[in-house]
C-alpha positions as CSV (number, residue, x, y, z in Angstrom):
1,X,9.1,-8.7,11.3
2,X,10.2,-9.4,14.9
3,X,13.8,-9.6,16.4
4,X,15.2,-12.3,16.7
5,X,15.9,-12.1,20.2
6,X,13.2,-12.8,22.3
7,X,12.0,-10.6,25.3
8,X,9.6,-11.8,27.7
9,X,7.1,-9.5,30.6
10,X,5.0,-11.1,32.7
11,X,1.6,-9.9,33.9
12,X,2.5,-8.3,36.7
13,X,4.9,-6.1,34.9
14,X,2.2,-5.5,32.4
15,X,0.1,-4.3,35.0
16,X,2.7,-1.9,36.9
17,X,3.3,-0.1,33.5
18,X,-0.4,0.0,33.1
19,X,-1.2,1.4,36.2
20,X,-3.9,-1.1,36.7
21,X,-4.8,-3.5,39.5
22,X,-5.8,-7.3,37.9
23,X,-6.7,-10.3,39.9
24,X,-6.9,-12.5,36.8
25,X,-4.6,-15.3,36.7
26,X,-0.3,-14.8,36.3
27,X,0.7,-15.1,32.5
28,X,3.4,-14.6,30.0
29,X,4.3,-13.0,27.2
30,X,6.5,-12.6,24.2
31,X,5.2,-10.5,21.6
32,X,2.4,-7.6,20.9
33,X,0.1,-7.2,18.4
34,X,-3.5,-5.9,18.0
35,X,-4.3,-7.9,14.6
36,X,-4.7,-11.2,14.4
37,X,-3.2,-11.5,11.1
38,X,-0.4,-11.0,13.0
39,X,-0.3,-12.7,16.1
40,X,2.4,-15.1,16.9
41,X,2.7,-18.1,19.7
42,X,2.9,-15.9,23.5
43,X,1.9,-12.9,22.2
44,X,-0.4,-10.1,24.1
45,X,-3.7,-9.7,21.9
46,X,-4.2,-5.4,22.4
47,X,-8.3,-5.9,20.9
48,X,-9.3,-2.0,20.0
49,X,-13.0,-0.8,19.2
50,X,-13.2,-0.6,15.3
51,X,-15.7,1.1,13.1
52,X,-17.7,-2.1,12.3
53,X,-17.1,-4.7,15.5
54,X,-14.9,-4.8,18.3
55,X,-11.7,-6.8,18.1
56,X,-12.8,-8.3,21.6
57,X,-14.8,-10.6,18.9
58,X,-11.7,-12.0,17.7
59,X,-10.3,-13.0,21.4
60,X,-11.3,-16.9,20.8
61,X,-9.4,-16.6,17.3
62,X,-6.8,-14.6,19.1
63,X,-6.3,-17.8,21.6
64,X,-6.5,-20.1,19.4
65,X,-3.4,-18.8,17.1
66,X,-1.3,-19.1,20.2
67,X,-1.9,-15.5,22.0
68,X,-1.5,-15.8,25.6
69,X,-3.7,-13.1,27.0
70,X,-5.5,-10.3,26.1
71,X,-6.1,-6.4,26.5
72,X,-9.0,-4.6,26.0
73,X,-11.8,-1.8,27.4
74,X,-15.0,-2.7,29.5
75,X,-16.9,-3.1,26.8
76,X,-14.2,-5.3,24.9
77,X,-14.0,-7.6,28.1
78,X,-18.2,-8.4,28.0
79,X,-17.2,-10.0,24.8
80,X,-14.0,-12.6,25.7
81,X,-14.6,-16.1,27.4
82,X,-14.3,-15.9,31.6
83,X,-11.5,-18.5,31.1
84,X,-9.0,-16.2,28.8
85,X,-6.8,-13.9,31.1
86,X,-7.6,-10.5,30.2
87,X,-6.3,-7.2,31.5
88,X,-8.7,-3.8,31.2
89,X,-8.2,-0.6,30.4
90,X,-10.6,2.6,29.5
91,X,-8.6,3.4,26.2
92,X,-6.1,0.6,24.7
93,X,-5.9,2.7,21.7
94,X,-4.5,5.3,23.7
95,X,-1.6,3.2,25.2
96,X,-0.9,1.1,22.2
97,X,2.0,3.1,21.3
98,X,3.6,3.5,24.2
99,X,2.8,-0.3,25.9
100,X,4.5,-1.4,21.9
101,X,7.5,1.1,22.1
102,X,8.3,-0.2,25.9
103,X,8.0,-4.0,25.5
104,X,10.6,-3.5,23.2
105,X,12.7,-1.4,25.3
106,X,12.2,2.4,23.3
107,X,14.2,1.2,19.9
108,X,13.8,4.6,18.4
109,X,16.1,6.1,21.2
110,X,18.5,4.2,19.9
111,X,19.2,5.4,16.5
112,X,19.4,8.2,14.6
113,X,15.7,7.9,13.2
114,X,14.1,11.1,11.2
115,X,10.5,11.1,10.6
116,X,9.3,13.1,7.2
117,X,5.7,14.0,6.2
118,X,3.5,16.4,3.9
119,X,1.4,15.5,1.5
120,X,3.7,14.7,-1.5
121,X,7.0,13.8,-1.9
122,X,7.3,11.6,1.4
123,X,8.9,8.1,-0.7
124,X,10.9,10.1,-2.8
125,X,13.1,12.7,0.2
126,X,13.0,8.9,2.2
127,X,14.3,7.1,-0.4
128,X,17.0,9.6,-1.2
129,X,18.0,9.8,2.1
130,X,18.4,6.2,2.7
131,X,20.3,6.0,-0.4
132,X,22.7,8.8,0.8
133,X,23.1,6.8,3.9
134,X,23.7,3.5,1.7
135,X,26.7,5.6,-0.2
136,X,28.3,6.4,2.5
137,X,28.1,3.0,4.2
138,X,25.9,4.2,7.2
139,X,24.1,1.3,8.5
140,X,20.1,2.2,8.1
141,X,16.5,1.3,7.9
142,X,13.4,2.4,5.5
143,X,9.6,2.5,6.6
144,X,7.3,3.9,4.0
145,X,4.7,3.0,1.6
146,X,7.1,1.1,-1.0
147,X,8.1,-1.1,1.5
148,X,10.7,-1.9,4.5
149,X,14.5,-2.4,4.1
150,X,16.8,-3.2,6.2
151,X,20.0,-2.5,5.0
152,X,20.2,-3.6,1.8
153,X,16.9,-6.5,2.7
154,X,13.7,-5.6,1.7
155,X,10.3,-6.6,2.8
156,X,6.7,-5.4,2.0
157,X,5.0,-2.9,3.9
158,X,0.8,-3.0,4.1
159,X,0.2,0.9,5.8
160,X,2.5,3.7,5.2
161,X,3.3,4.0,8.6
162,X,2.3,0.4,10.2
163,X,0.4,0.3,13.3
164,X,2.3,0.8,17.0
165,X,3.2,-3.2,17.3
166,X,4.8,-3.9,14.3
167,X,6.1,-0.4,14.0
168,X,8.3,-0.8,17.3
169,X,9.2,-4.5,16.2
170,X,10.9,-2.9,13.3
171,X,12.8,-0.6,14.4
172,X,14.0,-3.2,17.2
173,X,14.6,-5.5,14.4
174,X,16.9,-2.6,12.9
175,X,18.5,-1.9,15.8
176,X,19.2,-5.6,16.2
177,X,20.8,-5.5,13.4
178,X,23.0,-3.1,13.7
179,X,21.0,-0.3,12.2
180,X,22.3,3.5,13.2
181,X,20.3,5.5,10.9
182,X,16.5,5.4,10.1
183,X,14.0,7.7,7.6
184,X,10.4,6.5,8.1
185,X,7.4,8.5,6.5
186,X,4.9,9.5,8.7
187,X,1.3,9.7,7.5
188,X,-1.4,12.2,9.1
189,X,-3.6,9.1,10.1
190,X,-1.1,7.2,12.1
191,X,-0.2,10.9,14.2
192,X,-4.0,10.8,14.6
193,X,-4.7,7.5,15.6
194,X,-1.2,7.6,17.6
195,X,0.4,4.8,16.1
196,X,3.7,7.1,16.6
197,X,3.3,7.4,20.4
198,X,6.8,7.0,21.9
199,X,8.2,7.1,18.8
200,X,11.2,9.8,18.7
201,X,13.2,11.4,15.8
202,X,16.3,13.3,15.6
203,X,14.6,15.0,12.7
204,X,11.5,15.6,11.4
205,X,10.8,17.2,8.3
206,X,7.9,18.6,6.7
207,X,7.5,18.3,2.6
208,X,4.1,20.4,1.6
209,X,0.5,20.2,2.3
210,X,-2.2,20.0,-0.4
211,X,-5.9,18.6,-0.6
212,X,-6.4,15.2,0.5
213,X,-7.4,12.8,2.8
214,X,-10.4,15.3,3.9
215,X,-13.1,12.1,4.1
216,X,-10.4,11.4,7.5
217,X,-9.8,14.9,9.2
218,X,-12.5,16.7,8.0
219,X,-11.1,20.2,6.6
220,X,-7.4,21.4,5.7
221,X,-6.8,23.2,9.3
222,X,-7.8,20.0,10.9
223,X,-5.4,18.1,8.1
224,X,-2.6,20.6,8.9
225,X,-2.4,20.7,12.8
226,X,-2.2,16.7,13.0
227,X,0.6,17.2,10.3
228,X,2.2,19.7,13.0
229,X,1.8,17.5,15.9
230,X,4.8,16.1,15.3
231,X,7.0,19.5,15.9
232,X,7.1,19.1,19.1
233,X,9.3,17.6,21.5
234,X,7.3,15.0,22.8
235,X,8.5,13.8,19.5
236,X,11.7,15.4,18.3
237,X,14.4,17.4,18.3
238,X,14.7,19.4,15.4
239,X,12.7,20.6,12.2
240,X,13.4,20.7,8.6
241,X,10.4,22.7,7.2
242,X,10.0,23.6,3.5
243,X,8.7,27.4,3.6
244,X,7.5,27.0,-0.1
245,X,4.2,27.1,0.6
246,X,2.0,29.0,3.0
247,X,1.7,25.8,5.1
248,X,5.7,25.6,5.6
249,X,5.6,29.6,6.2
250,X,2.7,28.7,9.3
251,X,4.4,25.9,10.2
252,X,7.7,27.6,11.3
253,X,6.0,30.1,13.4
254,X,3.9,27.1,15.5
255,X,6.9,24.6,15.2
256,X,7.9,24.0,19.1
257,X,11.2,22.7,18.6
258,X,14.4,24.4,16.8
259,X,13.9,24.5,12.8
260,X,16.0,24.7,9.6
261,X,14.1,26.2,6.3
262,X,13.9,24.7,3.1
263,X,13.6,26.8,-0.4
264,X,14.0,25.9,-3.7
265,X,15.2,29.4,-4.4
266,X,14.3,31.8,-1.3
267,X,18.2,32.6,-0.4
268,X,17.4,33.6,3.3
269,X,16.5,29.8,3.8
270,X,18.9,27.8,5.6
271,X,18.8,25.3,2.5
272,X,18.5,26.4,-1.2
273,X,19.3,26.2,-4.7
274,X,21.9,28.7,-5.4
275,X,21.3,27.6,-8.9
276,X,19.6,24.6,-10.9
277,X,19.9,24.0,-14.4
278,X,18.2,20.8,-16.7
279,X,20.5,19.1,-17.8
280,X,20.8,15.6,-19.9
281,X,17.6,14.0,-17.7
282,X,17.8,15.9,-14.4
283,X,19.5,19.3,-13.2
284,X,22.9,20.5,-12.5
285,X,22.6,22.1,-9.0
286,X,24.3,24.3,-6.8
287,X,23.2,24.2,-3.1
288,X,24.0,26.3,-0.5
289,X,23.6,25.3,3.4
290,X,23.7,25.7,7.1
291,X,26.8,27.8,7.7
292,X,27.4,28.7,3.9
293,X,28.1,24.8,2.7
294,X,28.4,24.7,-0.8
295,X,27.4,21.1,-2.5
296,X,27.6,20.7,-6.3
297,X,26.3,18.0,-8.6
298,X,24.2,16.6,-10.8
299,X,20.6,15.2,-10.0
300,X,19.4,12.6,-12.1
301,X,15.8,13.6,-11.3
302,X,13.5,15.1,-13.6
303,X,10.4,17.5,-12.3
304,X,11.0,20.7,-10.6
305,X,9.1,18.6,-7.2
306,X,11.9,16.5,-7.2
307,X,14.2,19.8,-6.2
308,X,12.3,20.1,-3.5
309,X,12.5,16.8,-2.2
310,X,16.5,16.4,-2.8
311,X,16.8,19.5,-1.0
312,X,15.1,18.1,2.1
313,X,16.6,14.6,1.6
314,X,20.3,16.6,1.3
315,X,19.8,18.7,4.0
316,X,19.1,15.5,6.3
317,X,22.1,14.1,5.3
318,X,24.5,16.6,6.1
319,X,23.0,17.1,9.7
320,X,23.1,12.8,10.2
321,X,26.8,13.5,9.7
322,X,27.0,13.0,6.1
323,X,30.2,14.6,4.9
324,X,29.1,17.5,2.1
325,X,31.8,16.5,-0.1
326,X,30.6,12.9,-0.6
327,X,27.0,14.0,-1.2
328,X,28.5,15.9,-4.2
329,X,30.4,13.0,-5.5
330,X,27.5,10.7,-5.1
331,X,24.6,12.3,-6.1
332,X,24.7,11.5,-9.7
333,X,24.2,7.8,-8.4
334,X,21.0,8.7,-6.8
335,X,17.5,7.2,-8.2
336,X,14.1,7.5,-8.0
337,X,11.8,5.6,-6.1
338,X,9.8,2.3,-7.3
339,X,6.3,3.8,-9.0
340,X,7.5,7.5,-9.0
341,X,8.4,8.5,-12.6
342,X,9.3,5.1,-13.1
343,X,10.7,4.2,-16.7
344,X,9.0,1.3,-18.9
345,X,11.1,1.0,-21.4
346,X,11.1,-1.9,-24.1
347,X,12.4,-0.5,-26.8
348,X,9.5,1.9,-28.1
349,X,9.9,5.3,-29.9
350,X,8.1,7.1,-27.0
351,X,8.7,7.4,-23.0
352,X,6.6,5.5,-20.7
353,X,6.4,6.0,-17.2
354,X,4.2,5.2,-13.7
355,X,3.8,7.4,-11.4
356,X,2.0,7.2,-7.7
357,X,0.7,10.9,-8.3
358,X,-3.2,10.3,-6.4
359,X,-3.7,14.3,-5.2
360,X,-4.2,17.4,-7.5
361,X,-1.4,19.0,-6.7
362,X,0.4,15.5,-7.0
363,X,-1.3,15.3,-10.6
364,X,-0.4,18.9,-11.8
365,X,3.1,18.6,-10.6
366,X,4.0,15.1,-12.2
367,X,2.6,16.1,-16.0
368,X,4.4,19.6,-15.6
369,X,7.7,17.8,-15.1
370,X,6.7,15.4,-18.0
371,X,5.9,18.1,-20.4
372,X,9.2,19.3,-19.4
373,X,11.2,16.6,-21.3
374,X,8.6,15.9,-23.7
375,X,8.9,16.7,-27.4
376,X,5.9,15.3,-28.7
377,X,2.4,14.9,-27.0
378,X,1.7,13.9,-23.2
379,X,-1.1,11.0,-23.2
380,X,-2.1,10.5,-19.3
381,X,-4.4,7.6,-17.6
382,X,-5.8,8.9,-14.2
383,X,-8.1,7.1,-12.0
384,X,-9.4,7.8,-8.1
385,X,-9.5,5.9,-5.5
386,X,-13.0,4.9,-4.0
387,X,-13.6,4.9,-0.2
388,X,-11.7,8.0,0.1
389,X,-11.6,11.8,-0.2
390,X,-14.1,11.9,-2.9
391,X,-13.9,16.0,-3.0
392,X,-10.7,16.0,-4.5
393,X,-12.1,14.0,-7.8
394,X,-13.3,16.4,-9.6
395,X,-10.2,18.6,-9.0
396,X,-7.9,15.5,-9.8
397,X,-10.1,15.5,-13.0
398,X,-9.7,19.1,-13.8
399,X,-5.9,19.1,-13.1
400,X,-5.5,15.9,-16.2
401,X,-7.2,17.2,-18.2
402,X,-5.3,20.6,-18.1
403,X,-1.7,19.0,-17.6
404,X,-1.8,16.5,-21.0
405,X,-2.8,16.7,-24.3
406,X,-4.8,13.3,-24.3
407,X,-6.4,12.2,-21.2
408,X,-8.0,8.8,-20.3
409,X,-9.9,9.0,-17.5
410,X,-9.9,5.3,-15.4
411,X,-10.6,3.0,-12.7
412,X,-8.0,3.0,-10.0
413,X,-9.2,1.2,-6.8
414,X,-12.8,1.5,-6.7
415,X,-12.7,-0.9,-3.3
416,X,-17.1,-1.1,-2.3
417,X,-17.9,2.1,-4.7
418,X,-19.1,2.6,-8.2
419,X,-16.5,2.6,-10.9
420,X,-19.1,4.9,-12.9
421,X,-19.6,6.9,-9.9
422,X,-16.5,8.0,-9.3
423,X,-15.9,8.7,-12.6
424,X,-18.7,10.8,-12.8
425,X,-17.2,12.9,-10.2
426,X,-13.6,13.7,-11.7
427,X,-14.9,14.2,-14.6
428,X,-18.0,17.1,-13.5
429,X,-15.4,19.9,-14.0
430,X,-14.2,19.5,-17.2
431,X,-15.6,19.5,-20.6
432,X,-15.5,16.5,-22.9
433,X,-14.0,16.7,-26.5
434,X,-11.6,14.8,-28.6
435,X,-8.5,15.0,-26.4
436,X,-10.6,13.7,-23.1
437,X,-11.8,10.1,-23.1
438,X,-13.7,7.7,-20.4
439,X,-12.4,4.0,-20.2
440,X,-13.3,2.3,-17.3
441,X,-11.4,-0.7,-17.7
442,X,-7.7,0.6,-16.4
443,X,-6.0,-2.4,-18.9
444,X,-8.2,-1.1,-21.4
445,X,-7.6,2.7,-20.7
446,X,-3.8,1.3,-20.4
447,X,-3.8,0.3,-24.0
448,X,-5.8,3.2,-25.3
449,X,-2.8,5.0,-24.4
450,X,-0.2,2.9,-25.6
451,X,-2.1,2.5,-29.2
452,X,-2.3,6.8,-29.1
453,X,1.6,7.1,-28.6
454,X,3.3,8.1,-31.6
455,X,7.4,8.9,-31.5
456,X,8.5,11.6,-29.4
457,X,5.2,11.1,-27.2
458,X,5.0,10.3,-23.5
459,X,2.8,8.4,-22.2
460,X,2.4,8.1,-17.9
461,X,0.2,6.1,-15.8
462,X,-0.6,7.9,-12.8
463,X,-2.3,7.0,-9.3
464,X,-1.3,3.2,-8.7
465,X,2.3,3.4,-8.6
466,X,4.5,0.5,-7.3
467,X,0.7,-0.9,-6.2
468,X,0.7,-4.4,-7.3
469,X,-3.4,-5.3,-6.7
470,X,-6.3,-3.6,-7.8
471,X,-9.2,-3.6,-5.1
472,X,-12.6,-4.4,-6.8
473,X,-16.0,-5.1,-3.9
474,X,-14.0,-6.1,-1.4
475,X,-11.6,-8.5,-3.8
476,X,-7.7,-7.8,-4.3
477,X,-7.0,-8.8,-8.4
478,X,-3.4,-8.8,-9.3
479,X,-3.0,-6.0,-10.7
480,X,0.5,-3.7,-11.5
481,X,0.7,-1.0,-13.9
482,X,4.0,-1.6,-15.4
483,X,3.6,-4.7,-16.2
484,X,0.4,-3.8,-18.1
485,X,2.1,-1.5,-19.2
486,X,4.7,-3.3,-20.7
487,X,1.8,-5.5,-22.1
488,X,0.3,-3.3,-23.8
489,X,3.6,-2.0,-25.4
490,X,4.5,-5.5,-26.4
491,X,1.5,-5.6,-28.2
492,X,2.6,-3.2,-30.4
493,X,5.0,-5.5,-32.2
């Protein structure tokens, strides 16, 4: 997604930004990307070392989709034809982010645009947010891993946070279109691989921190400080920090910038709960805030985690300019996220749900919540993802197992591993008996658990989410658990 407006730079400007003297010929161009799945007619090719080969590889490809130059390192140049006009730099990676964010003139300054990560519970404070932005008829954006909306226009989204090109083409789109508010999750990998250089938020919030994605950075102090990075003013003004946890407790003392703090019940935080009660599928809440506000509602969220996440998402709100009254009169409209707790219902004498949960501390929080507003027994599929952190398996595993009565233990995306493999793995901790089951087909495992349900049951899918494919060697399958889901309860009849 581009604007519509077109801007144009020439080489020469290209080459003053850069710093760089090039004697290659004059050209033109209209557009930046660095994947040619991408690339449209005028556009500057950015081709970046990979892992496996060299996008320098793809610079015939490149040409030949319409891209009217390339740039690339020394070693990327050896690789492109002496007739394609190519500009070279020691680290494009490096400059990606800022050469994206000033071909389209710095779109983040424009807006108000707050940036929230942590572990869990990203979607669900972004969503919430943008919906209190919606209900108040603030014109705003969404970029997270359920997608892109603009307004009230959605589109699909293929990274969490995308990559520096199409990231900046957004949010120029949004600010095209009138946009004066923006929430965008921001993922560990993309501070790390600087996809959010010359990005800047208004706000930047920090959810939790628990085990994952340690195959990428290595250890949890290493997963933290990239999580940090971002509280700093090269990239924004102020902090919301939950304090929680001992993560939010460390993060407030290394935070660079001015912070607020976030506790679900901690009254010398600048946001908390006052008091929450469950009531009739969610909580009645009592929030107190910066300079004693007092908002009042009910929150149609069930799961003590989604406390937390309203409480950041509110707290946003109100320093965007939301007014604290109409947060209390609106919060009862407020909904959960596609694939988070997300309701299958046909008809059936039990509750079904999907949820995204894919960490342990994801896992433990979603069946607690679920055992929360169950009367009968929780029956709970769980699969890991291959090609990824596999030392959280066994702990995702162990957390199942402990969290249901009945657990079925599944594929999820195995991508180039071994199904069997990895379910060797989550299940090394915990000891088999009649309420733990392996089914490595996830449609089977799907209606194992549907055909176990009984009235007053809940059954929950977990891991996949709003995921519509299921990645199999290297192949995409259709593949989306609520509409299994709803298969499988169909079946039934």
């Amino acid at each position: 997604m581009r604007p519509l407006e077109v801007t144009q730079r020439t080489s020469a400007e290209l080459t003053r930004f850069l710093g760089v003297d090039d004697g290659r010929e004059n050209f033109s161009f209209n557009g930046v990307t660095s994947s040619t799945q991408y690339i449209q007619a005028g556009d500057l090719f950015v081709a970046l070392p990979g892992a496996r080969r060299h996008g320098a590889e793809f610079a015939a490809q490149a040409m030949k989709a319409g891209a009217s130059a390339i740039l690339t390192d020394p070693a990327g140049a050896e690789l492109v034809s002496k007739e394609i006009p190519v500009v070279i730099i020691e680290n494009p990676r490096f400059i990606l982010g800022d050469l994206s964010a000033w071909f389209y003139n710095s779109p983040f300054r424009s807006l108000h645009a707050v940036g929230i990560t942590g572990t869990n519970g990203k979607t669900t404070t972004a969503s919430l947010l943008h919906q209190l932005w919606q209900l108040s008829n603030r014109e705003s954006g969404f970029i997270g891993t359920v997608g892109i909306s603009i307004g009230r226009e959605d589109f699909p989204a293929h990274f969490t946070t995308p990559e520096s090109p199409e990231l900046q083409a957004v949010v120029a789109s949004m600010v095209e279109r009138n946009a004066h508010h923006l929430v965008m999750e921001v993922s560990s990998h993309s501070i790390a691989a600087k996809r959010i250089s010359s990005t800047f938020f208004a706000n930047v919030a920090f959810t939790n921190l628990s085990q994952d994605h340690l195959d990428f950075h290595g250890d949890m102090d290493t997963y933290f400080k990239v999580k940090a990075k971002i509280f700093t003013p090269e990239y924004a003004e102020q902090g919301f920090i939950n304090i929680d946890s001992s993560y939010g407790k460390k993060l407030i003392e290394i935070a660079q910038i001015p912070v607020q703090t976030i506790s679900r019940d901690l009254t010398f935080a600048t946001w908390h709960y006052s008091s929450h009660q469950i009531s009739s599928g969610g909580y009645d809440v009592s929030i107190r805030g910066v300079g004693g506000i007092l908002i009042e509602g009910h929150l149609p969220l069930v799961g003590e985690h989604n406390l937390d996440n309203a409480l950041m998402a509110i707290a946003l709100a109100v320093e965007s300019g939301i007014d604290p009254l109409a947060i209390s009169m609106d919060m009862h409209k407020l909904k959960g996220p596609a694939g988070r707790l997300e309701k299958v219902d046909l008809g059936q004498k039990f509750l079904a749900l999907v949820d995204y949960a894919h960490t342990p501390d994801a896992v433990e929080r979603v069946l607690a919540a679920v055992r929360e507003i169950t009367p009968g027994r929780v029956i709970a599929v769980l699969g890991c993802g291959g090609d990824r952190d596999s030392s959280k398996r066994p702990l995702m595993g162990k957390a199942l197992v402990l969290g249901c009565d009945f657990a079925i233990l599944t594929s999820d995306n195995p991508r180039s591993e071994s199904p069997g493999k990895i379910l060797e793995q989550m299940s090394s901790e915990i000891k088999h008996g009649e309420n733990v089951m392996v089914e490595e087909d996830r449609r089977g495992a799907i209606a194992v658990a549907i055909a176990e349900a009984t009235p007053g049951d809940t059954v929950i899918i977990l891991g996949k989410g709003h995921e519509v494919g299921q990645e199999i060697d290297g192949i995409k399958y259709s593949f989306d658990d609520r509409i299994e889901l709803a298969k499988a309860i169909e079946q039934l009849s």
